[in-house]
Every structure is written in C-alpha cells, then in structure tokens.
C-alpha distance (Angstrom), angle and dihedral (degrees) to the residues before:
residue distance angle dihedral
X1 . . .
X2 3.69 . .
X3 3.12 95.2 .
X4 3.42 100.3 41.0
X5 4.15 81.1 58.7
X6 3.64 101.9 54.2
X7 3.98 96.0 43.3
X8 3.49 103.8 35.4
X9 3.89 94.2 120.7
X10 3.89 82.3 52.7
X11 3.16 99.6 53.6
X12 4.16 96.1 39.8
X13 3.77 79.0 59.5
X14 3.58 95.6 54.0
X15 3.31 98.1 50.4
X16 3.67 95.3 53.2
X17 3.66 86.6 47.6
X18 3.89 92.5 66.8
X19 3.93 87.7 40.6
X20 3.75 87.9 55.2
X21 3.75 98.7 56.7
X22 3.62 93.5 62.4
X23 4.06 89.8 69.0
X24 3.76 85.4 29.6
X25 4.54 100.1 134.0
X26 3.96 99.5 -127.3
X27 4.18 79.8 -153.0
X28 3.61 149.3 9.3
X29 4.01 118.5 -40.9
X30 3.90 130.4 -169.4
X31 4.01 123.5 -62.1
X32 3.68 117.0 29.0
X33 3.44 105.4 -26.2
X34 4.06 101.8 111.5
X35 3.67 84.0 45.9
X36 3.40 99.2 54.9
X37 4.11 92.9 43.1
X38 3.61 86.5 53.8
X39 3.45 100.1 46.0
X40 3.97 93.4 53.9
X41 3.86 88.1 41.9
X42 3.69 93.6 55.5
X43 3.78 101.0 30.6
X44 3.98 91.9 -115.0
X45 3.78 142.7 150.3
X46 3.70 117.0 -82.1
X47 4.07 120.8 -152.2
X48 4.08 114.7 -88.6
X49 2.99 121.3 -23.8
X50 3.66 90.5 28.8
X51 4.03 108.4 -154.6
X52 3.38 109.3 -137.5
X53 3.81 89.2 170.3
X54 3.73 88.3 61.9
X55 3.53 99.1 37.6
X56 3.49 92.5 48.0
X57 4.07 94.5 50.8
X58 3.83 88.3 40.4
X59 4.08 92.9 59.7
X60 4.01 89.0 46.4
X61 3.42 90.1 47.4
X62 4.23 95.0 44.0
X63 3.83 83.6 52.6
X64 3.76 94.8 72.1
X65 3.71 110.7 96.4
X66 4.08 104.3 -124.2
X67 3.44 117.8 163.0
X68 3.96 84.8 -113.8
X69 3.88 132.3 106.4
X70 3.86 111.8 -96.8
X71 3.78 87.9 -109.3
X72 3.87 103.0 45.8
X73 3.87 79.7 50.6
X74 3.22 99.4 56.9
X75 3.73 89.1 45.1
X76 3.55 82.5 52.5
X77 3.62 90.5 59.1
X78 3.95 92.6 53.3
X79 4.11 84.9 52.4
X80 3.95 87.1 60.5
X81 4.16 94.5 45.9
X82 3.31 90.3 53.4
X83 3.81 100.5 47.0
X84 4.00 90.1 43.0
X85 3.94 82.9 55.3
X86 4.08 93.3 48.5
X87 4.25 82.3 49.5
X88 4.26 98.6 49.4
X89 3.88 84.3 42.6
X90 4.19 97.6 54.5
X91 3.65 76.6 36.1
X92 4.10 95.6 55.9
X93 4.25 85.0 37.0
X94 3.37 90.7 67.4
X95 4.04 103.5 32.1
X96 4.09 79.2 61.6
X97 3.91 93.9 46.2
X98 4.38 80.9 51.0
X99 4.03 90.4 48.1
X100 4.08 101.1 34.9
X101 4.03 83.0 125.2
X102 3.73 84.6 54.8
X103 4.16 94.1 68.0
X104 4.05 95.4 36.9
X105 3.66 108.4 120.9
X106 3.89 119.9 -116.0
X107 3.73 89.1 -134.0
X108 3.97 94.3 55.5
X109 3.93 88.0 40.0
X110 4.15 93.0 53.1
X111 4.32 91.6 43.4
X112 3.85 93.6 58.1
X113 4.11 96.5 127.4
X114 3.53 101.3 110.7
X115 4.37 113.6 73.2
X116 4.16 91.1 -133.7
X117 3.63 91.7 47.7
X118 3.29 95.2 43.9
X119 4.06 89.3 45.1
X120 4.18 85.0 50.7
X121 3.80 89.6 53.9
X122 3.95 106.5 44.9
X123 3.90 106.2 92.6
X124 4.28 119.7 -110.4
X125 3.55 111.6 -71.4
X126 3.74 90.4 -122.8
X127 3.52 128.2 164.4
X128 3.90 134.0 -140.7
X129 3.87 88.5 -101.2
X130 3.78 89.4 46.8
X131 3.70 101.9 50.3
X132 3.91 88.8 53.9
X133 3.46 97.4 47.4
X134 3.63 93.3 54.3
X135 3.98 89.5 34.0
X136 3.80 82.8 59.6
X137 3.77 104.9 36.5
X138 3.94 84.7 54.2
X139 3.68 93.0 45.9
X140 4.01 89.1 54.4
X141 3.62 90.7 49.1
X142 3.71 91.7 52.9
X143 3.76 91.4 50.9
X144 4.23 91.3 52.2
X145 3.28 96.3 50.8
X146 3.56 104.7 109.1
X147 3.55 114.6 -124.5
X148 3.98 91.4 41.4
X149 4.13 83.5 60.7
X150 3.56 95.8 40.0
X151 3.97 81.1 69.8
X152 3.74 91.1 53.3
X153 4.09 94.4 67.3
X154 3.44 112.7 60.4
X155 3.99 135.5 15.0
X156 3.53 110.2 -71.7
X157 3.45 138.0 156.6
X158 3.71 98.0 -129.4
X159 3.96 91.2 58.2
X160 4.49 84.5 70.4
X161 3.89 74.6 39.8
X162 3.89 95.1 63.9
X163 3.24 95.1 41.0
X164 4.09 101.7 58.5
X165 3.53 94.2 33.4
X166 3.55 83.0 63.6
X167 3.23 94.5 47.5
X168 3.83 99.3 49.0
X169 3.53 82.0 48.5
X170 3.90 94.8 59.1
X171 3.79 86.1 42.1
X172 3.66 97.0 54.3
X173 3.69 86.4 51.0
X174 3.37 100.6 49.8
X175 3.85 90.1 45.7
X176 3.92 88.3 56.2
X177 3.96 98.5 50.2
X178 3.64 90.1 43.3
X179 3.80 124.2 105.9
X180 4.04 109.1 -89.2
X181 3.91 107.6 -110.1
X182 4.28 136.4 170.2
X183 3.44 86.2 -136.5
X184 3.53 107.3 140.3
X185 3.71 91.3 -179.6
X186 4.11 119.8 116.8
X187 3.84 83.0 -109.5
X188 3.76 91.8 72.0
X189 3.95 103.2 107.4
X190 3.85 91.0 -130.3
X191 3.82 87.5 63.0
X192 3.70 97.9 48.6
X193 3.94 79.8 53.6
X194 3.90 89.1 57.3
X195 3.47 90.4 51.0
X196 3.59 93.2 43.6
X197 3.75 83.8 47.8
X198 3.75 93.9 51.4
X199 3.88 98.6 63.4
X200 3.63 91.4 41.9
X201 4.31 89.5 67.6
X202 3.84 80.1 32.6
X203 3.61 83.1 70.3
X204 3.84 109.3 25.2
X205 4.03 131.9 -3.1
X206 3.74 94.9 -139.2
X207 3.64 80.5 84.7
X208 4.16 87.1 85.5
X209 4.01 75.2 72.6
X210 3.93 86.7 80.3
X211 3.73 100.5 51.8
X212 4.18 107.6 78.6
X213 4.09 79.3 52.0
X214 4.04 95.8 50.3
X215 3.92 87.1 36.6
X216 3.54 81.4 61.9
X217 3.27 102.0 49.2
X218 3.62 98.4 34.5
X219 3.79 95.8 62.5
X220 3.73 97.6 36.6
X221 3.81 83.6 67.5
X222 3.67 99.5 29.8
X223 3.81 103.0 40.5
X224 3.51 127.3 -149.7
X225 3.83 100.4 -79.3
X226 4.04 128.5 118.0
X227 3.32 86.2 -94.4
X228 4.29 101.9 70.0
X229 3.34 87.0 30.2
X230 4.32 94.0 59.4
X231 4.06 79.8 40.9
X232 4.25 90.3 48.1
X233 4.50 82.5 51.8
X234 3.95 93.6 53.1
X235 3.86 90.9 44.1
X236 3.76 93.4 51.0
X237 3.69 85.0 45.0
X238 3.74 105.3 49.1
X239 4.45 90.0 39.9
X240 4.39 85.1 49.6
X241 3.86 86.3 48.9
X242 4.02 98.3 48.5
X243 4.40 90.9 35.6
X244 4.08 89.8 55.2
X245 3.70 88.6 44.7
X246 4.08 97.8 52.5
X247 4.13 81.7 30.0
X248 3.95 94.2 60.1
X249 4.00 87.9 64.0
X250 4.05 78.7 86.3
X251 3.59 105.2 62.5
X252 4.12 95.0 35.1
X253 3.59 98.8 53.8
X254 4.35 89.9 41.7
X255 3.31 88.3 52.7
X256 3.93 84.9 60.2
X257 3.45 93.1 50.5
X258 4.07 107.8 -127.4
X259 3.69 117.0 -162.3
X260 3.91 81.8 -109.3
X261 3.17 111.4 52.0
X262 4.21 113.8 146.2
X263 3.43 112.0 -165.3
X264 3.89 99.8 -3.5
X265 3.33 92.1 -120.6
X266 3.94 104.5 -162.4
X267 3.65 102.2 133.3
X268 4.06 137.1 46.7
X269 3.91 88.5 -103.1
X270 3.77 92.7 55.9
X271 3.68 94.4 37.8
X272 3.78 93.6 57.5
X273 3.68 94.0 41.0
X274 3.76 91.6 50.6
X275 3.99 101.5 46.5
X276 3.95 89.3 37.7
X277 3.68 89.1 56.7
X278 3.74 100.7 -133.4
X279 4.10 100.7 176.0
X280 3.78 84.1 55.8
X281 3.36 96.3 46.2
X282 3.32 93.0 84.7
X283 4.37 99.0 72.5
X284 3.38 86.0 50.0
X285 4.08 116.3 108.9
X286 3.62 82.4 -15.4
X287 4.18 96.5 153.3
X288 3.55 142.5 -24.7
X289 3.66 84.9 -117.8
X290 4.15 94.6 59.4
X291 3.81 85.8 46.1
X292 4.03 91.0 48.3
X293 3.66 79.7 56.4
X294 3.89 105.2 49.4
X295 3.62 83.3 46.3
X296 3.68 105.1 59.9
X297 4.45 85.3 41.9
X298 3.45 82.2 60.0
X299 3.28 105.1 47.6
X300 3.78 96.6 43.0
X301 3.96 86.4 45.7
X302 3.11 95.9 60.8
X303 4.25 98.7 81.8
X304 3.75 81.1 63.5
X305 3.39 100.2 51.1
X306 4.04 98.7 50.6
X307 3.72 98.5 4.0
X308 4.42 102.7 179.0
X309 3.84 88.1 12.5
X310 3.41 91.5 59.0
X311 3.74 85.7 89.1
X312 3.90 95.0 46.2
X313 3.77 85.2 63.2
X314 3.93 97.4 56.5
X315 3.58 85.7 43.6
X316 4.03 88.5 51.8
X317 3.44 92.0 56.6
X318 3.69 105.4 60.2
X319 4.22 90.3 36.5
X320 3.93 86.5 58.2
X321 3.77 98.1 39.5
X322 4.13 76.6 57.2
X323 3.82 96.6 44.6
X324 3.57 108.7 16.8
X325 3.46 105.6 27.9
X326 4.15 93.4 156.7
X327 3.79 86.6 49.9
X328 3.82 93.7 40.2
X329 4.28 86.2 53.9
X330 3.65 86.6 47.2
X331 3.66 94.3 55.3
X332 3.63 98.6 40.3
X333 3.55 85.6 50.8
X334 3.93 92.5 54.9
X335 3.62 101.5 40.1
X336 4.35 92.3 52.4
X337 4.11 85.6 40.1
X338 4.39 84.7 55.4
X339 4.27 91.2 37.7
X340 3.18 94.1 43.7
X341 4.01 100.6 49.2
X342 3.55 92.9 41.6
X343 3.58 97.7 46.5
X344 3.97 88.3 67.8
X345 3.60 90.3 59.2
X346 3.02 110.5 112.1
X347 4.15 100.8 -164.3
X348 4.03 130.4 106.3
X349 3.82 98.3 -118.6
X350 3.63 98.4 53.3
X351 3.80 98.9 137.5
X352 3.85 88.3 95.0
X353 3.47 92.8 63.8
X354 3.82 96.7 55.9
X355 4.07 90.1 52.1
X356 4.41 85.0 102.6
X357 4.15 88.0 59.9
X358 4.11 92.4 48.8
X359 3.59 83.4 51.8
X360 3.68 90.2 47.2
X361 4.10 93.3 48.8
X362 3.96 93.3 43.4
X363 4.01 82.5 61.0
X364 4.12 84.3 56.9
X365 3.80 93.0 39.2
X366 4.02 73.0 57.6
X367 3.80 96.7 64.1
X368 3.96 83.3 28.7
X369 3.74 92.0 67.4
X370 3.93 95.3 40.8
X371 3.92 93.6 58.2
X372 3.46 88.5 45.6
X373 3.88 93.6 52.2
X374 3.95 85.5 53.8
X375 3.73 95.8 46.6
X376 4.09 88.9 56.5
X377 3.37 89.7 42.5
X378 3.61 97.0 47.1
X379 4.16 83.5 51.9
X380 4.14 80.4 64.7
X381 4.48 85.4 -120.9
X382 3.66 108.5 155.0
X383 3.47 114.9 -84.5
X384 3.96 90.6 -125.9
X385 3.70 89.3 58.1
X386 3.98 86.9 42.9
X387 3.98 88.4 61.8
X388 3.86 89.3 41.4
X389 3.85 89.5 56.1
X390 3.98 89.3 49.3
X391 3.22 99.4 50.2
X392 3.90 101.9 52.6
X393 3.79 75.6 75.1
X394 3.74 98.1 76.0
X395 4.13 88.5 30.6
X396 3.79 91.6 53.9
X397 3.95 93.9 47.2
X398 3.99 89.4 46.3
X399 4.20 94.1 55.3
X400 3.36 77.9 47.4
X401 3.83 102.3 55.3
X402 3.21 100.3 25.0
X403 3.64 105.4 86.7
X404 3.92 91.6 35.4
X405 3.68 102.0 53.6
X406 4.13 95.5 33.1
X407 3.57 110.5 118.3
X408 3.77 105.0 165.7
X409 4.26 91.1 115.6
X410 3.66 90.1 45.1
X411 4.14 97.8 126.4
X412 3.68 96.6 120.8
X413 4.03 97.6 98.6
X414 3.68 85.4 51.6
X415 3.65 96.5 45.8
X416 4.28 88.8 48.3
X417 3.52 90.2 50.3
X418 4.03 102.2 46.1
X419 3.60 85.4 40.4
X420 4.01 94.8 53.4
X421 3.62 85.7 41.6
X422 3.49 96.6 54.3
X423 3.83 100.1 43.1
X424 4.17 88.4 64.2
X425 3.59 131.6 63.6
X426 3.78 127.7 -83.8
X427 3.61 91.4 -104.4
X428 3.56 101.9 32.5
X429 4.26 129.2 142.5
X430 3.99 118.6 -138.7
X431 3.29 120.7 -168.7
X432 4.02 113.2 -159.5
X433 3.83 145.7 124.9
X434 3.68 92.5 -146.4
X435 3.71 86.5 134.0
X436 3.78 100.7 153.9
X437 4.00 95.4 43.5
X438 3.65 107.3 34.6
X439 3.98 125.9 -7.0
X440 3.84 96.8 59.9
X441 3.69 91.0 49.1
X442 3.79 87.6 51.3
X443 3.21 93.6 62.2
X444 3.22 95.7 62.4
X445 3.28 99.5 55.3
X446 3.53 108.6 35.3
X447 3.72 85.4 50.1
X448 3.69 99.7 40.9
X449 3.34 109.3 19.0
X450 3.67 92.4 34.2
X451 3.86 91.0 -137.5
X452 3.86 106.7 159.0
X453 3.69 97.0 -19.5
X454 3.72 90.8 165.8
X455 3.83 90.6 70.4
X456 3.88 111.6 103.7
X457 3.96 101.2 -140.9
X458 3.93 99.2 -178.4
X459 4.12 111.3 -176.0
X460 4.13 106.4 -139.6
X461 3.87 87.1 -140.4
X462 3.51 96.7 50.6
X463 3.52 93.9 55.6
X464 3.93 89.1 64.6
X465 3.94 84.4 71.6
X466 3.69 120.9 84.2
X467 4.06 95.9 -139.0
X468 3.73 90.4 51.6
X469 4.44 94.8 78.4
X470 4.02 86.5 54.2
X471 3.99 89.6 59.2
X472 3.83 95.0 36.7
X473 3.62 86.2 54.6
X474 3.70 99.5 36.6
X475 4.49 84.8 54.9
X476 4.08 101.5 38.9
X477 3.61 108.0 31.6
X478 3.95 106.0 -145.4
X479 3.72 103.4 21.1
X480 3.54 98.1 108.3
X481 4.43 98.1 38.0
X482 3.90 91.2 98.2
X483 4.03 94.8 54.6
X484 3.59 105.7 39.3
X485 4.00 90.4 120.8
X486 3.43 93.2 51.4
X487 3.60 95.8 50.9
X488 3.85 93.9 40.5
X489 4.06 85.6 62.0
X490 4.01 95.4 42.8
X491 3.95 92.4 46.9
X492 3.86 90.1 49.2
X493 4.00 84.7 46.0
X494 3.83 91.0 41.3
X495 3.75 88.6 63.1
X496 3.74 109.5 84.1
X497 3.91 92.5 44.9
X498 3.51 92.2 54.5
X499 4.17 84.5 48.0
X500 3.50 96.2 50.7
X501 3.98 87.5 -113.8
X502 3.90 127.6 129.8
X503 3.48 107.9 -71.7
X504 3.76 138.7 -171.5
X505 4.25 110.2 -110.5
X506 3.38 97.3 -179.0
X507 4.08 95.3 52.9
X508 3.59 87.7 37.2
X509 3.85 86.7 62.7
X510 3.40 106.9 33.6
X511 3.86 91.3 55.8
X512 3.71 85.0 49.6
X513 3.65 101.9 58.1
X514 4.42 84.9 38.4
X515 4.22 82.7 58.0
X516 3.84 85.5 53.1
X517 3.61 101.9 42.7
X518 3.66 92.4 52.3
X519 3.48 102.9 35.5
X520 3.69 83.4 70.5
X521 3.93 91.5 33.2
X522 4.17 92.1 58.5
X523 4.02 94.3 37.1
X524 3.81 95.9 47.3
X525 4.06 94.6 91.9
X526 3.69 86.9 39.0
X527 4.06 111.8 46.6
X528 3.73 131.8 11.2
X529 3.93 105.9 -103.7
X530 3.73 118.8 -139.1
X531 3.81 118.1 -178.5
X532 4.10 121.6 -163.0
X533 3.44 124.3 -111.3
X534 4.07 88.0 -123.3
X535 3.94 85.3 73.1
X536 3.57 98.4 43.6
X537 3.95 95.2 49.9
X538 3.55 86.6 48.8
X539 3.60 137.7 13.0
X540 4.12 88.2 32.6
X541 3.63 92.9 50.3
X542 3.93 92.9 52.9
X543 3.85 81.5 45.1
X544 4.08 86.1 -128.4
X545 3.89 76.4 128.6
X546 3.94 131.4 41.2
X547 3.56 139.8 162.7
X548 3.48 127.2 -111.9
X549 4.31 112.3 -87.8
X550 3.50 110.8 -88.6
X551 4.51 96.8 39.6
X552 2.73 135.7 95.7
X553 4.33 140.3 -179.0
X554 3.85 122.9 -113.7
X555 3.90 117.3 -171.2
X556 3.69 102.8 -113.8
X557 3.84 113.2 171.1
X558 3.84 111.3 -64.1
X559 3.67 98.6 -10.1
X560 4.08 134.8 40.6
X561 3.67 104.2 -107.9
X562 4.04 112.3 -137.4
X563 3.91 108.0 -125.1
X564 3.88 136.0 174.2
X565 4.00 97.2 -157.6
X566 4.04 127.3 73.8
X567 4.32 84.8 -149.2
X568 3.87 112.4 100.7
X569 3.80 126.0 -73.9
X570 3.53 114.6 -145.2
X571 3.97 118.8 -132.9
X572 3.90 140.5 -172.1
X573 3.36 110.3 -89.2
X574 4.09 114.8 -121.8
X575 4.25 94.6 -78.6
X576 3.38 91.7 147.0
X577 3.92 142.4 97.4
X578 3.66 130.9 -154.9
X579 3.97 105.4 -171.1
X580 3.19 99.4 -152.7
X581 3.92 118.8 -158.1
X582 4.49 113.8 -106.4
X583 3.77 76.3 -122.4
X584 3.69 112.5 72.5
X585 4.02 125.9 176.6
X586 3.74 132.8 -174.7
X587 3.55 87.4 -74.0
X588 4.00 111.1 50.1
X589 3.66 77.7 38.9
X590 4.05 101.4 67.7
X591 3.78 83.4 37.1
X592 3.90 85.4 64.7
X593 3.83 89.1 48.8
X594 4.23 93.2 53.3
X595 2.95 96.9 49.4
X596 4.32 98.7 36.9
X597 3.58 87.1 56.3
X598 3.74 105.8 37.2
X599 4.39 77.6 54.1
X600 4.42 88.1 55.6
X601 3.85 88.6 43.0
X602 3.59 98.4 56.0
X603 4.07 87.8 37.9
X604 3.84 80.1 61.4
X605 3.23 99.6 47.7
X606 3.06 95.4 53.0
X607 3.81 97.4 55.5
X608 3.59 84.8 58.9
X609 3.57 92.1 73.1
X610 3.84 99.9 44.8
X611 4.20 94.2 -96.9
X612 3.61 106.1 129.0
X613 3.92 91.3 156.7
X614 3.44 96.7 64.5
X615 3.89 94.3 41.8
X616 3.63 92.1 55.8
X617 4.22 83.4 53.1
X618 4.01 88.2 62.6
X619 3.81 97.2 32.8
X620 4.24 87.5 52.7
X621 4.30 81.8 50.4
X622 4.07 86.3 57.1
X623 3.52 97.8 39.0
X624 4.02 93.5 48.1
X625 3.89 104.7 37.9
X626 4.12 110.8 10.7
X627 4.11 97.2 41.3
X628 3.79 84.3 153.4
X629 4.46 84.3 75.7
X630 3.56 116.5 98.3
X631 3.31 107.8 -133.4
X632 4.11 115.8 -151.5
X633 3.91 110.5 -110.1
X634 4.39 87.9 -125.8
X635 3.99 78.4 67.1
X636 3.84 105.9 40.9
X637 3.70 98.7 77.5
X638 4.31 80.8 63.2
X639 4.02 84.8 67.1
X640 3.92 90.9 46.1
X641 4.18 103.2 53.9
C-alpha cells in the first residue's frame, strides 16, 4: 500500500503506457509524421518552428538499438512523452489537492463570519487515499480524451509538447505554493520554472499560451515591488540563455547541409524567419469569420473529446471558483489564452492546438469528480460503489476513444508511397504537393530507409520557397543545372516577400510557373516525369500551370506520366494493395479518391487504344477495393462481361 502511495503517478503512467501500445502506428500516418521520423533519424531541419529539442531527443533516442523499425521507434518514443505527461499531470492533481489552502483568497479567508460561508470556504476534507484516487481518476480521463491520445500514436511534435507543458505547469505550481525568497540563486523554484519554461518554446511556441496564466500567478504571490520585478529580469535572463543554446542547433547543423534542411537556417535572417514561422503566418488572425469557425468546431468537439466527463468539468469550475479561487483564475485564464489563440487559426488540423485547454478542463473535471465523491457520499452509498460510479468516467471516455484514436493498422501511407514508388522508374522525377498522403512519408523512407532514394520527389509548393532549391540540389544532384537562370531571377524576386517589403506578384508568379515548365522541359531526356493528379485537377485545369508545347500527360497508375508521342504508353497494371484501416478520416479518404480515379483514367485510356483486357484489370481494382469511385457508364459494361 505504501508503495502504491508514493508512486501512484508512476504507476498511472504505466498503465497508460501498455494501453497506449495497442493504438501505437507500427509506421508512418498522414500529416507530418514521416517527416518528422526522418528528420530525428537523420539529424535534419524540420519545417517552422524547427524543434531542435525534439529533434535532438528523437536522434538520441533512434540511436538505441531495439529490435524495432526506426519509425515504429520513434513512434515508440511519442508513446513514452505522452505517458510521462499523463504521470506529471496526476502528479500536479494531487500537489494542488496538498496546497488547496495555497490558492484561497485573503479576502474570502478574512470575511469568514457567517457558518455557510465559512463551510463554502474551508478546503475538502480529503484524505491521502482520496486525493490519489481522484488525482488518478482525473489523470486517466486526461489520457482518454481523444486528441491528448491521438498524440500518443505516431511521432509528433506535440507528444514532447504534452509532456513539458505539463511540466512547466507543475513547476509554476510549485513555484507559487513555495515559501517567498530573494534568492536569486538557480535553486529558487521560479527559476527552475524558467528553465522548465525554456525547453517548452524550445520545442513548440504555443507555449506563450501559458504566460497570461503564470503572469497571474506570479505576481499575485510576488507583488509588484522592485523586488519580483529584479526576480522577473533574472528569469527572462536565465530562460533567453538556455532557448539560444537549444535554438543554435538550427544554424550549426544548416550550415552542414542535412538532406533535410527546412529553411536553411544559417544566418540571423533565416533563423528568425524560420522559428517565427513566417509562411504560416499568414492563417493566423486571418478573419473573424475563420475564427467564428474554429470556434463552433471546438465547441461541438468537445462531446468527443470528454464525452460523460464533460459534465465533471462544468461542475469543476464552480467547486474551484469556491475552493481554489486563485487556481480557478489561473485556469480560466489558461484555457481562454489556448481557445482564444487557436481559434484564429485558420488551418484544418487545429485540434493540436487546443491540447493546453483539455489540460485546463481535466484540472476542473478534478474538482468535478471531488464534489461528486461528496454528493454520493453524502447520499450514505457505499463507498465501493462510490469509486465504481467514478470510475465509469474514465471507462466511458476510453470505449469512446478507443476506436477513434487507434492507429495500430495504420500501414496505408506506407503502402501508397512504396506502391507509387514502385510503379516509376529508378530514376524517375514526381512533381506533387501531396504532402499529407505521400511526400512526407517519402521522406522517410527514401532518407531512412533508403527505399528508392534515386527518385526526385519535388513538392510544387515547396518550390515557391527560396531554401527549398538548396535541398533539391543537395538530394538529386543535377536536377536543378538546366534552370539556374530562372531561379537566380525568382530568388532575387523572392526577396522582398520573404522581408515583408513591396514585392512584385506578377514576376513572382510568372517566374514560378517558367521554373516549372522547364524543370520538366530540361529533365525530360534525362528522367521519366510523372506529375500528380492533385496538379492536374487543379492548377492545370485553371491553366495557372501548363506544360511545355509539344507534351502532353497520360494517366499512368498514380501519377500522369509526361509523354511526347500520341502512340500508347504502357503502364503497371493495378498489383498493388493499399489496406486501408475500417476507420477512415478525411485523409485515408481522399487517398481512396487518387488513387480510385487515377485506376478509371488509365481504364479509359486504355479503351482508347482498343485494350479492353487490361481496362477491365483496373476497373476490377475499383470495383473490389475503392467502391466509393464512380465509374463512367461508357466503362461499366467492362465490370459486367
């Protein structure tokens, strides 16, 4: 029992630990992850803000030998942040339940003269048991909730995130309860917190969200006097000195020129522009009418995040306004600071962003579950049957999660890329922007795995930023020797957007589309040239895009192949398989519709040349595994002979 006492948080942690391999991704998923695996593999340059902390603890960690692939270990590694972050939180939950006296107010403390206020104002009359119960219960409902989970499965930056947000969290408390001292030494528990504070924007800006709340607290207990504000100076000065030293990982390892190397951050310009995120900049308070939006996804997300403990968090908040109120402000404080931010966001896969305010309600569901413990007991039910009753919170939100967050069958990414890789030549150039399908996996695995490295894979966005022709160059030797002039001119035009100065648009994009045009122009004689359905359907309908006079596209099997011949261009036929999971989102979704309609294209195409054989091979494909495709009526009666 003692033990159980002392290393409850451990053990909480543990146990979700074990929980969390079940949904544990054994490869890459959608977004960023193969980007981010390969960039802590290699030791690269990740896109804005760049996480060096991450990277850096990523590449230790890839360097142990597990009997694991590199990617499954670093999703392994993303397991273990998110676990540590589930034990500092039931670890903070019940350091507050210790310290309630710590965030009564003086004023409620000195106007105790009435019995019922006085009654409303004395803290719970919790025991040790009690406080870790709840500590825990709370903790496991924080690790449920869906989004926090989510970060558990795959690498991600926001796993690191959870973790020393947490942490800076715990320190901040710990800092406020503590005894108020001069001390300008690094023992002072308000330095520790600027330390602790210093790897969390090390890792991820979003930890600014944190600061109105610790302002807060900070000069509730400090006061405005010379004093705090001497003590503020040295904090700022010890967290700049640790950030530029974790921070100067960026221009060192640019300056060596990694294969992934976002940004190339080798001088103060680039630097700032990286970890400042400029190219995002631009979602950012973007309209009242984006924020409107993020708003009501929040608010209507939020049944799926805490589902039954939903309520215990609206409970929470009155109970600590009542017996916390200093912690309550704090809290309030931190969870608008994170809503508000992330509402004016203006980006599809926000939920990351909110993670800081479902930390911020699991500290309510805290105070939620503590009323509700003396309600039941109040009621005289057993106290067995209490704990029962508390704990179907934490069940209820898991069945709930569970089959939304698990990514254990997640091999589709891996089996579009190979697959896409495969059906080109060894020496091949694609030219895409399907980032979230198929280029950041292929990063990984050309650069880690060293599957196909050879294969140019050249993002159309990408090539819009001025960094991007030093990496393209750095990877495929020769790709870019035919352009050089054109890039020359849109670099030296590229230079006053990326300042901020008055720039010419119309250059800008005419130079653009020129780099295109003869990228594929000067590499024709030289590489097969695929180009991604995403570019056809869009940019080449609009005509913002064309092909050099004399080519033309043929649907090959994933891509459009770039030809100079109207005779027939052989393709594989549809040997592959995709295994997609019985769960689909947005994202293995659109992959179905690439590659379902890049299968009726060909099918098509090949009718056009008197082949129905091999159409009926492709339709079959459709028909069997991407039912979803429409296929045209001149092509059904294929399926039927």
């Amino acid at each position: 029992m003692i033990f159980l006492k002392k290393y409850f948080a451990l053990i909480t942690s543990a146990f979700v630990f074990i929980v969390y391999l079940f949904t544990l991704a054994p490869s890459v998923i959608q977004i960023d992850s193969g980007e981010l695996a390969a960039v802590q593999a290699t030791l690269g340059i990740a896109h804005p803000t760049g996480y060096p902390l991450f990277t850096f603890l990523g590449y230790l960690f890839s360097l142990i030998p597990l009997p694991f692939t590199k990617i499954y270990q670093l999703n392994l590694l993303a397991a273990l942040y998110s676990t540590a972050a589930v034990g500092i939180f039931t670890f903070t939950s019940k350091f507050i339940l210790d310290n309630l006296n710590s965030f009564k107010t003086s004023k409620l403390q000195k106007t105790r003269k009435k019995s019922k206020v006085k009654a409303e104002n004395e803290p719970f009359d919790l025991d040790e048991n009690q406080k870790i119960i709840f500590s825990v219960i709370a903790g496991l409902t924080l690790a449920f909730s869906k989004t926090f989970w989510f970060q558990s499965t795959s690498v991600e930056v926001y796993s690191l995130h959870l973790l020393l947000i947490s942490l800076i969290i715990l320190l901040l408390i710990k800092a406020f309860v503590h005894d108020s001292t001069d001390n300008l030494s690094l023992r002072n528990p308000w330095f520790v917190f600027a330390l602790g504070l210093a790897l969390g924007f090390s890792n991820h800006m979003t930890t600014l969200l944190i600061l109105p709340g610790t302002a807060y607290l900070y000069f509730n207990k400090e006061r405005f006097t010379s004093k705090s504000f001497r003590k503020l100076i040295f904090m700022i000065f010890v967290f700049l000195i640790l950030l530029v030293v974790i921070y100067s990982y960026l221009p060192i390892r640019a300056s060596q020129n990694p294969q992934l190397n976002w940004g190339n951050p080798v001088d103060l310009e680039r630097i700032l522009r990286h970890i400042s995120g400029f190219q995002y900049q631009v979602w950012l308070f973007s309209s009242t009418d984006a924020a409107k939006k993020q708003l009501i996804y929040f608010i209507t997300n939020l049944p799926s995040e805490y589902f039954l403990t939903l309520s215990l968090a609206v409970i929470g908040l009155f109970i600590s306004f009542i017996k916390a109120k200093k912690f309550f402000i704090f809290t309030l404080i931190t969870f608008l600071a994170a809503v508000i931010y992330s509402i004016n966001y203006d980006i599809s896969d926000i939920d990351s962003y909110f993670l800081l305010a479902y930390i911020s309600l699991a500290f309510f569901i805290l105070f939620g579950l503590m009323k509700v413990y003396q309600m039941l007991i109040a009621n005289k039910i057993n106290k067995f049957a209490v704990l029962s009753v508390l704990l179907l919170f934490p069940v209820s939100q898991f069945i709930k999660s569970f089959p939304e967050v698990n990514q254990s069958k997640t091999v589709v990414y891996e089996n579009y890329t190979k697959a896409m890789l495969n059906s080109v030549s060894e020496n091949a150039l694609i030219l895409s922007y399907q980032w979230d399908y198929f280029i950041s996996a292929s990063y990984y695995f050309q650069f880690v795995e060293k599957f196909k490295p050879r294969i140019a894979i050249v993002d159309k966005e990408l090539l819009r930023r001025s960094w991007y022709f030093n990496q393209l160059e750095r990877n495929y030797p020769g790709l870019l020797s035919g352009i050089q002039t054109e890039i020359g001119l849109f670099l030296e035009a590229l230079k006053p957007f990326e300042r901020k100065e008055n720039f010419n648009s119309v250059l800008l994009e005419n130079l653009y589309r020129r780099i295109i045009a003869n990228l594929i122009s000067t590499n024709f004689d030289k590489r097969e040239i695929y180009i991604g359905p995403e570019i056809f359907d869009n940019e080449m309908q609009r005509g913002e895009i064309t092909l050099p006079e004399g080519y033309k596209l043929v649907p090959h099997l994933f891509l459009f192949k770039v030809v100079k011949t109207d005779d027939y261009v052989e393709a594989p036929l549809p040997e592959f398989k995709l295994n997609f999971s019985e769960r689909k989102d947005k994202y293995q979704t659109a992959l179905n519709s690439f590659a379902g309609l890049m299968l009726v294209r060909r099918a098509y195409y090949e009718m056009q040349f008197n082949k129905p054989e091999r159409a009926k091979l492709y339709l079959k494909k459709v028909a069997e595994e991407f039912p979803d495709t429409q296929i045209p009526q001149q092509l059904q009666s294929l399926i039927l002979n």
